[in-house]
Structures are given as C-alpha cells and as structure tokens.
ZALUMKOL-463808 format. One record per residue (C-alpha): residue number from 1; chain; x, y, z. Coordinates in steps of 0.05 Angstrom, whole numbers. Each point is the difference from the previous one (the first is absolute). Last residue first. Example, Ala and Ser with C-alpha at 12.3 -4.5 7.8 and 13.67 -1.06 7.14 Angstrom:
# residues 2
@nr:2	kette:A	px:273	py:-21	pz:143;
@nr:1	kette:A	px:-27	py:-69	pz:13;
END
This chain:
# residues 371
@nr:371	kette:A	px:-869	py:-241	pz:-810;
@nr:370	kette:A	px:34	py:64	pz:-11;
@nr:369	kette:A	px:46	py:-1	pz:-71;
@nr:368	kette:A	px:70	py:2	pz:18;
@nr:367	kette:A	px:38	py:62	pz:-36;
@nr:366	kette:A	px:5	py:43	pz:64;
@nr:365	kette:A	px:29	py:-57	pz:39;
@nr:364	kette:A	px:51	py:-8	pz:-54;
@nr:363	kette:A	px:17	py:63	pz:3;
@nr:362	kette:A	px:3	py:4	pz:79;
@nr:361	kette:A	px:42	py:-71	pz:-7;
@nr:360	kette:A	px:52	py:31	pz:-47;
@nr:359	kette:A	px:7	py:62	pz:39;
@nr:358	kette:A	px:15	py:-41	pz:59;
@nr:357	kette:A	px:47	py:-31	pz:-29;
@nr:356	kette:A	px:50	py:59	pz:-25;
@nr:355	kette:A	px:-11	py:26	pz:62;
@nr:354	kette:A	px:37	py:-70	pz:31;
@nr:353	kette:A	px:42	py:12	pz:-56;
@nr:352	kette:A	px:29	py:64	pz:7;
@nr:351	kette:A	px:5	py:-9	pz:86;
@nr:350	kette:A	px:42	py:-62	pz:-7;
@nr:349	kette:A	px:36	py:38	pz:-58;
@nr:348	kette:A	px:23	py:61	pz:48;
@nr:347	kette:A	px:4	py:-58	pz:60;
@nr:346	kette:A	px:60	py:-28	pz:-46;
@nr:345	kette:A	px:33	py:73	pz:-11;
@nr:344	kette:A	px:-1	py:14	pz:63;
@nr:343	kette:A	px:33	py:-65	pz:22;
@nr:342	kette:A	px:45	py:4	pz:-54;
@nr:341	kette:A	px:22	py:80	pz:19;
@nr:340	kette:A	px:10	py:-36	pz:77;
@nr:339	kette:A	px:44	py:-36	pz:-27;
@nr:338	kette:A	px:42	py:48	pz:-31;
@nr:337	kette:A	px:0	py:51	pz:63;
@nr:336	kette:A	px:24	py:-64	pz:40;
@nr:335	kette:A	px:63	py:-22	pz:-50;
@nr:334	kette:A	px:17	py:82	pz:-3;
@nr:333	kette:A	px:-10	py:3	pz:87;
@nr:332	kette:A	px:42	py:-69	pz:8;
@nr:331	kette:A	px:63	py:28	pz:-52;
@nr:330	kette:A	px:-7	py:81	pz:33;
@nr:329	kette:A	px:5	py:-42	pz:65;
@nr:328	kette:A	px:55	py:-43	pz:-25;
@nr:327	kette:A	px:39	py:60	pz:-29;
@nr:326	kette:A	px:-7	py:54	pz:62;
@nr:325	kette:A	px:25	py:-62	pz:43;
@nr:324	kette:A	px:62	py:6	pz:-33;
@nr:323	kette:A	px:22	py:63	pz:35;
@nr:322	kette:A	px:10	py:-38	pz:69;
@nr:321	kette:A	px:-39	py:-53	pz:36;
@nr:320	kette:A	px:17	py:24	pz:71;
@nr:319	kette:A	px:-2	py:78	pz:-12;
@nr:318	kette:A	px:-47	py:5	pz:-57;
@nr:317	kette:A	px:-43	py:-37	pz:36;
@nr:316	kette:A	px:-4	py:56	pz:47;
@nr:315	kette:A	px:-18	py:48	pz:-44;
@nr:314	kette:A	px:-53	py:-30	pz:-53;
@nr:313	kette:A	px:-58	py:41	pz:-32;
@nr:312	kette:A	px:-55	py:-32	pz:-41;
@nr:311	kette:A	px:-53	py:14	pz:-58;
@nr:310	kette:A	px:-81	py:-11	pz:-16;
@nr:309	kette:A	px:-15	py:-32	pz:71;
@nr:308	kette:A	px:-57	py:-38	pz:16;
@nr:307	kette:A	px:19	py:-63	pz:40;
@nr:306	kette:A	px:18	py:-37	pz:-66;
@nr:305	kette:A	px:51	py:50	pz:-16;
@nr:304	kette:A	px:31	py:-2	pz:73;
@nr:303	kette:A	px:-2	py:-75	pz:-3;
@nr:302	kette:A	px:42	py:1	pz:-64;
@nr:301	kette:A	px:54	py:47	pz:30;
@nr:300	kette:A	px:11	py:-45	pz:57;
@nr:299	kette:A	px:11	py:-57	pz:-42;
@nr:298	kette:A	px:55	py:38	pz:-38;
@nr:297	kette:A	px:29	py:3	pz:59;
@nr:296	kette:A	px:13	py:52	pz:71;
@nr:295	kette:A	px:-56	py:44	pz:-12;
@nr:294	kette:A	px:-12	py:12	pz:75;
@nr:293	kette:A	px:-46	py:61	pz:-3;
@nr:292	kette:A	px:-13	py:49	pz:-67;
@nr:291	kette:A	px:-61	py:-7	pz:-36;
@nr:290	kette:A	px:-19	py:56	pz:-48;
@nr:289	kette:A	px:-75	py:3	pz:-7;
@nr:288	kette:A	px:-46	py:38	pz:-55;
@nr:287	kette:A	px:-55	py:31	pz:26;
@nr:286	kette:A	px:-76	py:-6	pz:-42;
@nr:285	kette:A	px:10	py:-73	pz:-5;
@nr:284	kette:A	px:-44	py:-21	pz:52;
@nr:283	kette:A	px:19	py:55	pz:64;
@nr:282	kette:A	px:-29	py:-40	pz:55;
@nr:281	kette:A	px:25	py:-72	pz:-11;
@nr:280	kette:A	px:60	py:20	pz:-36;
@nr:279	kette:A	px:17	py:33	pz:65;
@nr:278	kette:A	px:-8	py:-53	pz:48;
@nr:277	kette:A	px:35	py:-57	pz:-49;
@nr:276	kette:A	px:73	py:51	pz:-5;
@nr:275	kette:A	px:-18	py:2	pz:75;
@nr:274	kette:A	px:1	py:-73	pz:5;
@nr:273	kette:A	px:67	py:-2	pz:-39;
@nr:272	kette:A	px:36	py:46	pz:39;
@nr:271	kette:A	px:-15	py:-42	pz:63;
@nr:270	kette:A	px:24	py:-61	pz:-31;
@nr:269	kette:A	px:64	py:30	pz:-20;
@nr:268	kette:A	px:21	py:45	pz:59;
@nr:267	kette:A	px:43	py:-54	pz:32;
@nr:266	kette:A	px:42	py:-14	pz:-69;
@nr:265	kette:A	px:25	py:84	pz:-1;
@nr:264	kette:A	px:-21	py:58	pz:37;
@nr:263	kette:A	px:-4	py:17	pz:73;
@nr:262	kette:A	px:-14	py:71	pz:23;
@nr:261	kette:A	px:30	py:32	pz:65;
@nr:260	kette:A	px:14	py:-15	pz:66;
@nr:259	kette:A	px:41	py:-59	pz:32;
@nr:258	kette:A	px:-40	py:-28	pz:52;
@nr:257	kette:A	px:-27	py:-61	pz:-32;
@nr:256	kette:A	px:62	py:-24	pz:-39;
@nr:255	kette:A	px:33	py:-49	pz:55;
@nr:254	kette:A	px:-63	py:-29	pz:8;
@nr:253	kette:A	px:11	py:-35	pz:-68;
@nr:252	kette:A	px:-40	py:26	pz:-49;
@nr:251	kette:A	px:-74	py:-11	pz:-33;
@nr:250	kette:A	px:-39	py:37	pz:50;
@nr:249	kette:A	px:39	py:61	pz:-15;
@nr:248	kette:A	px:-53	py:54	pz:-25;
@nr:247	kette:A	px:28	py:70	pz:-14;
@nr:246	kette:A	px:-7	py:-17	pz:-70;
@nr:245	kette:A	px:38	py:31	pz:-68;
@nr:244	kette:A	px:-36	py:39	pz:-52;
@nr:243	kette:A	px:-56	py:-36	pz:-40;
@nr:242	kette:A	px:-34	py:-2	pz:-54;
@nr:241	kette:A	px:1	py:54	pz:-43;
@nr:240	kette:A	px:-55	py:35	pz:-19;
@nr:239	kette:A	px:-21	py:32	pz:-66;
@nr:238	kette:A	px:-22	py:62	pz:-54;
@nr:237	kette:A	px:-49	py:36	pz:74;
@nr:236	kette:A	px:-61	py:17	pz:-30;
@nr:235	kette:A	px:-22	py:34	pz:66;
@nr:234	kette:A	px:-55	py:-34	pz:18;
@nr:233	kette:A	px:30	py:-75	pz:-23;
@nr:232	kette:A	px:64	py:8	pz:38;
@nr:231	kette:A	px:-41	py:30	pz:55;
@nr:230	kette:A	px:-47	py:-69	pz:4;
@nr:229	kette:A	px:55	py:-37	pz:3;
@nr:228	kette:A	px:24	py:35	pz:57;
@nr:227	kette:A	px:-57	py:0	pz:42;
@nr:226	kette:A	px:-17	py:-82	pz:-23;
@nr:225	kette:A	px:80	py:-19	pz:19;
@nr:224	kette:A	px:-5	py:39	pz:82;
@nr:223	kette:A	px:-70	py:-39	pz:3;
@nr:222	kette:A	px:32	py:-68	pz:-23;
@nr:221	kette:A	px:70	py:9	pz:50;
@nr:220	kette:A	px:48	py:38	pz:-18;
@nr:219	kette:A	px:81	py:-18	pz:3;
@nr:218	kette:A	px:22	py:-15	pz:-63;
@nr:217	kette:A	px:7	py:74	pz:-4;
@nr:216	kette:A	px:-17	py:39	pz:-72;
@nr:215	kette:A	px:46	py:36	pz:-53;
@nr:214	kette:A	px:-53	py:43	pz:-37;
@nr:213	kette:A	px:7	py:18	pz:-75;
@nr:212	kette:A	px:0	py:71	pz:-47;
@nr:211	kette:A	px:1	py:3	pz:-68;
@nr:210	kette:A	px:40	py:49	pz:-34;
@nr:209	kette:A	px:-52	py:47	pz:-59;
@nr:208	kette:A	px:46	py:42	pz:-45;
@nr:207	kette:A	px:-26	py:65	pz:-30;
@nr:206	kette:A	px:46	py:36	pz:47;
@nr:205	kette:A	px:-53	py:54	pz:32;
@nr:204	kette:A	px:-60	py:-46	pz:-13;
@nr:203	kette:A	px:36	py:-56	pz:30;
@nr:202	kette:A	px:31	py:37	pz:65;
@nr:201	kette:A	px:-74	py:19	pz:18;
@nr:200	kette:A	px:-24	py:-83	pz:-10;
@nr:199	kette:A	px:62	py:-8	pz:46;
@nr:198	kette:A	px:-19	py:62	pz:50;
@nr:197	kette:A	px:-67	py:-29	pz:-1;
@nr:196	kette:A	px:23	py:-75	pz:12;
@nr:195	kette:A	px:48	py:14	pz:55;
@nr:194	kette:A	px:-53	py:48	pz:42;
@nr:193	kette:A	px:-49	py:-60	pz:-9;
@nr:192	kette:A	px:35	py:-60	pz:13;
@nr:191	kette:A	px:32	py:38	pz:72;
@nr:190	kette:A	px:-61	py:26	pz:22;
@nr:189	kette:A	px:-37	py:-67	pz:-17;
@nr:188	kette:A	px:57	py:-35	pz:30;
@nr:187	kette:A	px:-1	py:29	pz:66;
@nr:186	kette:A	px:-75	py:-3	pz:14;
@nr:185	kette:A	px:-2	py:-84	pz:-29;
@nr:184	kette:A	px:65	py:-15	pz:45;
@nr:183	kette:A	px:60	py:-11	pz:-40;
@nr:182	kette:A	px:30	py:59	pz:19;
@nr:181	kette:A	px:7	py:-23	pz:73;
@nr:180	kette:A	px:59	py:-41	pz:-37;
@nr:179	kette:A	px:43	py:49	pz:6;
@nr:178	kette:A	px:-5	py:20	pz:73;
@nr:177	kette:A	px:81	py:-13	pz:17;
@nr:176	kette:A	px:30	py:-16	pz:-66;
@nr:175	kette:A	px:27	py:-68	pz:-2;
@nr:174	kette:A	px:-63	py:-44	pz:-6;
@nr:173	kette:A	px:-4	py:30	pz:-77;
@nr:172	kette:A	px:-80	py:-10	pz:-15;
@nr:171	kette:A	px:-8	py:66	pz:-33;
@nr:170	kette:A	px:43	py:13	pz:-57;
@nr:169	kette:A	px:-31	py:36	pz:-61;
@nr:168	kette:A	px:24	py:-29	pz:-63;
@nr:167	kette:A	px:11	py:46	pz:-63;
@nr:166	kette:A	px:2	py:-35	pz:-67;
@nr:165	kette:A	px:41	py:9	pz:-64;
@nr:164	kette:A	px:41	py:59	pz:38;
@nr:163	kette:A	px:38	py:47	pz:-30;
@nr:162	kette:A	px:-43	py:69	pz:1;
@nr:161	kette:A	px:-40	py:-19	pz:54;
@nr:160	kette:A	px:67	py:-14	pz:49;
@nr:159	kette:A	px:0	py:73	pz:29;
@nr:158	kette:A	px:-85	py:6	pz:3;
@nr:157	kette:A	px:-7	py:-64	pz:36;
@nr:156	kette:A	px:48	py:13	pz:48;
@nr:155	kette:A	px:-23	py:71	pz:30;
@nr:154	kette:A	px:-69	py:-33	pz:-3;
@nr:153	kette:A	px:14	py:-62	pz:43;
@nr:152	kette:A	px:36	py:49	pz:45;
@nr:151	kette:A	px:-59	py:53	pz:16;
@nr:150	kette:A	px:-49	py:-68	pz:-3;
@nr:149	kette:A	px:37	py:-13	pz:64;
@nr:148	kette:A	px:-9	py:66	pz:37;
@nr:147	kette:A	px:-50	py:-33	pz:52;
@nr:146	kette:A	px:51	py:-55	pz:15;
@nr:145	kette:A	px:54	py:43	pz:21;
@nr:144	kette:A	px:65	py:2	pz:-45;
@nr:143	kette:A	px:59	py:-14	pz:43;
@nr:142	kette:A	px:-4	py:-77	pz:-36;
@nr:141	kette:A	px:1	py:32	pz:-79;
@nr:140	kette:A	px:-60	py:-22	pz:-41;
@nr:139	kette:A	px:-4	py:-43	pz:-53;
@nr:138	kette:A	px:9	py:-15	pz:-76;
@nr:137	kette:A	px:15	py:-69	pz:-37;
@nr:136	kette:A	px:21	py:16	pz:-74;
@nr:135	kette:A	px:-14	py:-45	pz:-52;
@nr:134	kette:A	px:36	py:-1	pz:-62;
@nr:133	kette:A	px:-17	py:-38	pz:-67;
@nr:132	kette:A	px:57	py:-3	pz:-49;
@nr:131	kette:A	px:37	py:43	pz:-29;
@nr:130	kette:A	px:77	py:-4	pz:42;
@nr:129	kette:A	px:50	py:54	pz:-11;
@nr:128	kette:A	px:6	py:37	pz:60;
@nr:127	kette:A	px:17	py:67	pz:7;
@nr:126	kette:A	px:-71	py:19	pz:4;
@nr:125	kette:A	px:-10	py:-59	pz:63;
@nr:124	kette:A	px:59	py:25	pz:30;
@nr:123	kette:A	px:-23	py:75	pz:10;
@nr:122	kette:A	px:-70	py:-19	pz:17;
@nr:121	kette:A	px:21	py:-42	pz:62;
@nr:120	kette:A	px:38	py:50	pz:19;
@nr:119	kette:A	px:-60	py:50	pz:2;
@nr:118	kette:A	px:-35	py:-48	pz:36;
@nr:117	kette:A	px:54	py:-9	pz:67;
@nr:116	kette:A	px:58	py:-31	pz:11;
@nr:115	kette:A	px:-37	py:-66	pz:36;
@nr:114	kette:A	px:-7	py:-50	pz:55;
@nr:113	kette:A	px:-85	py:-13	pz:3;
@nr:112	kette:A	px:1	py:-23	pz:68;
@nr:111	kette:A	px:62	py:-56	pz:1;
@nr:110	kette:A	px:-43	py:-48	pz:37;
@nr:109	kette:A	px:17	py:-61	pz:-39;
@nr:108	kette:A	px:-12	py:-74	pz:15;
@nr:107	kette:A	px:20	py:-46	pz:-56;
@nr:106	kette:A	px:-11	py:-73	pz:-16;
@nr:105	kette:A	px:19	py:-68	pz:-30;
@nr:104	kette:A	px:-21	py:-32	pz:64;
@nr:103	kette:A	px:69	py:-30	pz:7;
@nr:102	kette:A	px:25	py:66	pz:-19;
@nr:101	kette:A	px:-32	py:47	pz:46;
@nr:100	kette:A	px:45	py:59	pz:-11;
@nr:99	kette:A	px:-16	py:65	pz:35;
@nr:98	kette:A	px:2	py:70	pz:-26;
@nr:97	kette:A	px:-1	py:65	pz:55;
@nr:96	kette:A	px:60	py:-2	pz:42;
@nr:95	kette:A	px:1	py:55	pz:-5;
@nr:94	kette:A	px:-49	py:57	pz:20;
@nr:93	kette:A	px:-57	py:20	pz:-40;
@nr:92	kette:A	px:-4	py:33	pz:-70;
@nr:91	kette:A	px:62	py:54	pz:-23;
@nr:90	kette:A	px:-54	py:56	pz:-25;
@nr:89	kette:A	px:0	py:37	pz:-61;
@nr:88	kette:A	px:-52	py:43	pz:-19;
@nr:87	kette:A	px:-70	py:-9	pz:-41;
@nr:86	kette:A	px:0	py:-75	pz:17;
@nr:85	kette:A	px:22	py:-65	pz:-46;
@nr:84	kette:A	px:-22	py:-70	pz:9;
@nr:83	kette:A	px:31	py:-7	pz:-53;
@nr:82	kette:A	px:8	py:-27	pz:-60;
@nr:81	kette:A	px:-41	py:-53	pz:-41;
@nr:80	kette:A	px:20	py:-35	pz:-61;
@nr:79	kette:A	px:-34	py:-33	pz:-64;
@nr:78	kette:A	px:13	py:-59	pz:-34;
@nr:77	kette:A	px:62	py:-26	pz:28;
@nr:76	kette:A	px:54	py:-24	pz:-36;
@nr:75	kette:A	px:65	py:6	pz:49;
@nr:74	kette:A	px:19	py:58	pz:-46;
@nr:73	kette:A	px:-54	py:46	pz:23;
@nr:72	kette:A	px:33	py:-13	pz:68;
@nr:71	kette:A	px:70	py:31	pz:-24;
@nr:70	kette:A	px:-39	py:58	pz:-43;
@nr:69	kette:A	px:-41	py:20	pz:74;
@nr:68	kette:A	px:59	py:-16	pz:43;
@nr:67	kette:A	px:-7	py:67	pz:49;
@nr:66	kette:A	px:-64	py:11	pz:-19;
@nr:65	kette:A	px:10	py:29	pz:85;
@nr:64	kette:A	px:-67	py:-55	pz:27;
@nr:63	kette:A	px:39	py:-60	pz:-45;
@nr:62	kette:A	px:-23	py:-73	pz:36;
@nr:61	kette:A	px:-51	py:43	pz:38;
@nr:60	kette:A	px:-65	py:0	pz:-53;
@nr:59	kette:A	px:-6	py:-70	pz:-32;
@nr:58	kette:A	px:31	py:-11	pz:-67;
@nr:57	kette:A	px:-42	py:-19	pz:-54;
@nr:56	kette:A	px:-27	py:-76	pz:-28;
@nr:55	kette:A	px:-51	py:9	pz:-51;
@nr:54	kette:A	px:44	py:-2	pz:-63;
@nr:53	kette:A	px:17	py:62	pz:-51;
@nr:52	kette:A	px:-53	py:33	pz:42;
@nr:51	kette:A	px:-50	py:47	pz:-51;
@nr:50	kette:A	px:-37	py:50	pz:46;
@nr:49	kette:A	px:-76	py:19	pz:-8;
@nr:48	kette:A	px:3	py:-11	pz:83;
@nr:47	kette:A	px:25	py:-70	pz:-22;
@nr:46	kette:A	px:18	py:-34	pz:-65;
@nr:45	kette:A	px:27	py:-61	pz:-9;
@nr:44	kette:A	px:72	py:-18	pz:-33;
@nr:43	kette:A	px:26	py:-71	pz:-2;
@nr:42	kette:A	px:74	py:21	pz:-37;
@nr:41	kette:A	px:43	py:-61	pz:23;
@nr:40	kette:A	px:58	py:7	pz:64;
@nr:39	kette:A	px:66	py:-25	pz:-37;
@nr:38	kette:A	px:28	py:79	pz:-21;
@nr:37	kette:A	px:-12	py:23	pz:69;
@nr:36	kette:A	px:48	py:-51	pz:40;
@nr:35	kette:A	px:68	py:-13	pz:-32;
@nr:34	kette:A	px:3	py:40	pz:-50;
@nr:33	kette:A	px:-56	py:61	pz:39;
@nr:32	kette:A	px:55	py:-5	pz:62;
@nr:31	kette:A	px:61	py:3	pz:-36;
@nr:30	kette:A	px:-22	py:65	pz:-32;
@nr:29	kette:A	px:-19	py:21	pz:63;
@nr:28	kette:A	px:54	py:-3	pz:40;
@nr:27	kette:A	px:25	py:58	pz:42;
@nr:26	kette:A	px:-76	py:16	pz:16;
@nr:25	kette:A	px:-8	py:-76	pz:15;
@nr:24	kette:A	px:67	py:-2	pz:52;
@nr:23	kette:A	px:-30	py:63	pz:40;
@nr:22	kette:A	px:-70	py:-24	pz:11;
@nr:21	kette:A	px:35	py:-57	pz:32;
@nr:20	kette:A	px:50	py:42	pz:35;
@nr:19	kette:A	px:-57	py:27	pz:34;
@nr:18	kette:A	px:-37	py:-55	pz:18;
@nr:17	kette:A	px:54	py:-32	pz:19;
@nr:16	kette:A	px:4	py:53	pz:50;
@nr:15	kette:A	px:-63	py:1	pz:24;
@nr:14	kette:A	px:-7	py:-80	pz:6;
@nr:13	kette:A	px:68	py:3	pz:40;
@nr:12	kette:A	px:54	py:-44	pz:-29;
@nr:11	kette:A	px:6	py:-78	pz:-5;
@nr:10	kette:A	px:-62	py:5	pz:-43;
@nr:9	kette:A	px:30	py:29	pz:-57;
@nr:8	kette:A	px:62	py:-43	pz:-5;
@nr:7	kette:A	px:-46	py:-67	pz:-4;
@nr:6	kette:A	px:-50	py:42	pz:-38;
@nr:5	kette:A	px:59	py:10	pz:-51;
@nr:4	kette:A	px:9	py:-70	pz:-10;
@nr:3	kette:A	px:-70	py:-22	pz:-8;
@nr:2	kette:A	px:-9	py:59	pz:-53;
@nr:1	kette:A	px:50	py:-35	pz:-44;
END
C-alpha cells in the first residue's frame, strides 16, 4: 500500500509531500494504528529511567510543528521526537530547501530549523492525546548571535519542561549558520552546564526530574569525540544521540557535492555506526545511546544494537521503506534483546560454576594433609 503512495508522493516536491504527508496521518489515525500500530510487538527497554513501548522512536525533523503527533503515534513507534523547535518562529532557509536522492535512498535538507515557534509547539502537544514517551529537540533561533545561545536553549527548555519525557539539546544541525561551534569542549561546557542547573532548578520547583540528551555531528574527528564524551560524563548528561545528518559527500555522485546542507539516509550508515562504536568506547555504560543514521532494514537496526546503542531513530527510512519498517525493526530489536538475555544468562552460570570450582579445590587444598 505504502509502495503506491510513494509512487504519488515522490512525483511532487519533497516539501510538499512532506506536508501533505503529515497531513493524510493526522486525518487517519485510526486507520493508521489497524493497519500499522496494532502489528508492531510490545519490546519495551528502558532509557533515561524511561519505559519505550519498543526501541525504535521517531527522529527529530519528520514532525518539528507536533503537527501529526497522535497520527505518527499510530504508525507504532516507541517513542517520538519533535522539533527542532526555537523560542520564536522563524520560516528556515530559502526554498528549494529538501532534495531527493532516491537511488541512493537519501535526503539532503537545509531547511534551518523551519518552525511556529515553542509556545506552539506546547499548545499541540497538551491538546494531544498520545502517553507515551516524548522527546523534544530544542535550539536556537538563526538571528540569534552565537554568544546569546544558551539565552535560547534556556527559553526552550523551561516552556517544554512541563510536557516533555526528555529534552534534547541540538547542536550538530549543519543548517544553522555557527551551530555546530557549540560542540566545541568551551561551548558545550557553558551550554551543558547552564541547561543542567536550570533543569536540576526546574526539578525541585516541579518535583519532576526530565532528562536531558545531546544530538551529536558525525562529523568529528577522535579529539573532537574524547572532548565531548568527556562533557557528557562531567555533566551527567541522561544520553546522546547519535547522529544528526553529514556534511560529508564522498559517497555521491558528483552531481551532489555542491549542494549544501546535511545528508541523511543509506550514505550516512557506516559513519553513524562508528561513532555509535566511538562513544561506547569512552562513556562504558554510564550514557545511554540512541542511534539514528541510515536505518533503512531490520538489518540495519541489528548492527546499530550491536555497535552500542540502547534504542534507534529512523526518518529517512521512513520515507522509502514506509510505516512498516517500524514493525520489522521493533521484530529484529525484540529477537536481538532476547538473545542477548541467553547470552547473559549463559556467561551468569559460566561465571557460577567456575567459582563454584574453585571453592571446591581451595577446600580441598585446605583439607590435604602436607607431605
């Protein structure tokens, strides 16, 4: 069914069908979760102290408005992610700004953070009716100079605390001019620590705790990974998520080189992946990971997991696979998490018994006469 609609889809601008996309689901919901949502399995795992009905959410930029929060719920995801959002509204960068690279099975957006504004965003996410876990992607508005940046971050984070599961602080967008300067070790220690006072401050006022995660480049080299890693660990920070889109093009036609902004989808996959590996690497398990990059099959999902990450995000698979690849993931991460319980479970009685020997062979030792 989705194959026929893509065919329609695609024959219009990406914008656009974006938009009527988003459109069709609101109007449809209850079709949606019959035909979609009700056949995706309950394989829930806990991040951030949050319970996901599955580990595969929304990635931030499919609904930046909550436009289509109920209609997307439907689809069967596990959690969902809004935004990018900024304190006012701002109409993004010039159009054309969404290009379809469909025999790479890829996107390249520079729509610079599009959006009606926070306090919108708050108004349709209370009349909404969905329960589940929310994520709500903040950053900072494109007139705003970089050395007032924290100013926006905090004017967002305290007018989505009150209905968001999880706050995520945007810094690796390649669409906002001077954004990603923020992920420098002097810029994100500001930033980290102003957002996590005035979040641990919001806490004891509310009684109600919202982690906060990073959204991270794939584009940093080893030095660039160790200073940020080690500011996710200073400052406590609940998790990262790994990654935003790529400026890098080496994997396209020529044809694609010059045209600006941030490539997600299939060519991102690898690269996502080895940062997903970077950061487990430095942060053990003390930071949970969401992987997002190029999740284009169930397959996709798996290597994610067994890179390091703890739950997922798809967008632009979502666009050339369709709804149903919310189900096989969710089916590949449930088979996965299961396994991996055996092979925990096996190494648990490995370990038992060898300790189990070796105290029978120190009391025996103690018990042999000396000769």
């Amino acid at each position: 069914m989705y194959a026929l609609a893509r065919a329609g889809l695609f024959k219009v601008d990406p914008e656009r069908a974006h938009r009527l996309t988003l459109g069709s689901l609101a109007r449809t919901a209850a079709v949606a979760r019959k035909v979609y949502g009700d056949r995706v399995p309950d394989a829930p795992v806990e991040v951030m102290g949050l319970r996901l009905a599955n580990p595969i959410g929304l990635a931030a930029g499919m609904d930046k408005d909550g436009r289509c929060i109920d209609g997307l719920a439907a689809l069967g995801f596990g959690f969902l992610e809004l935004g990018t959002v900024t304190p006012v509204a701002q109409p993004g960068n010039d159009k054309p700004r969404m290009f379809r690279l469909v025999e790479q099975r890829a996107l390249i957006n520079r729509l610079g953070f599009n959006n009606g504004g926070v306090e919108a965003l708050v108004r349709r996410i209370r009349a909404a009716r969905y329960g589940g876990v929310l994520g709500i992607n903040i950053g900072k508005n494109a007139k705003t100079p970089p050395e007032h940046a924290v100013d926006d971050y905090l004017a967002c984070l305290r007018a989505v605390h009150e209905v968001a599961s999880y706050i995520t602080v945007n810094v690796s967008s390649p669409n906002t001019r001077g954004l990603r300067e923020l992920q420098g070790a002097e810029h994100l220690d500001t930033l980290l620590a102003a957002l996590t006072e005035e979040r641990d401050r919001l806490a004891d006022t509310h009684g109600r705790r919202v982690p906060l995660a990073v959204k991270i480049a794939p584009d940093l080299d080893d030095d660039q990974l160790d200073a940020i890693a080690e500011r996710l660990l200073h400052h406590r920070i609940d998790a990262v998520i790994a990654t935003n889109t790529t400026i890098a093009r080496h994997k396209l036609p020529v044809r694609w080189w010059f045209q600006a902004g941030g490539l997600s989808g299939v060519p991102l996959r690898q690269r996502s992946t080895e940062i997903i590996v970077g950061l487990r690497r430095r942060l053990g398990d003390e930071v949970p990971i969401i992987g997002v990059g190029g999740i284009d099959s169930p397959q996709d999902a798996i290597q994610k997991l067994e890179a390091g990450a703890n739950a997922l995000q798809i967008y632009t698979g979502l666009i050339y696979h369709g709804p149903a690849l919310i189900r096989e993931c969710a089916i590949a991460a449930a088979h996965w998490q299961a396994r991996q319980r055996v092979i925990m479970q096996a190494s648990i009685v490995r370990r038992d018994r060898t300790q189990d020997g070796a105290g029978v062979r120190a009391a025996a030792d103690e018990q042999t006469p000396p000769q």
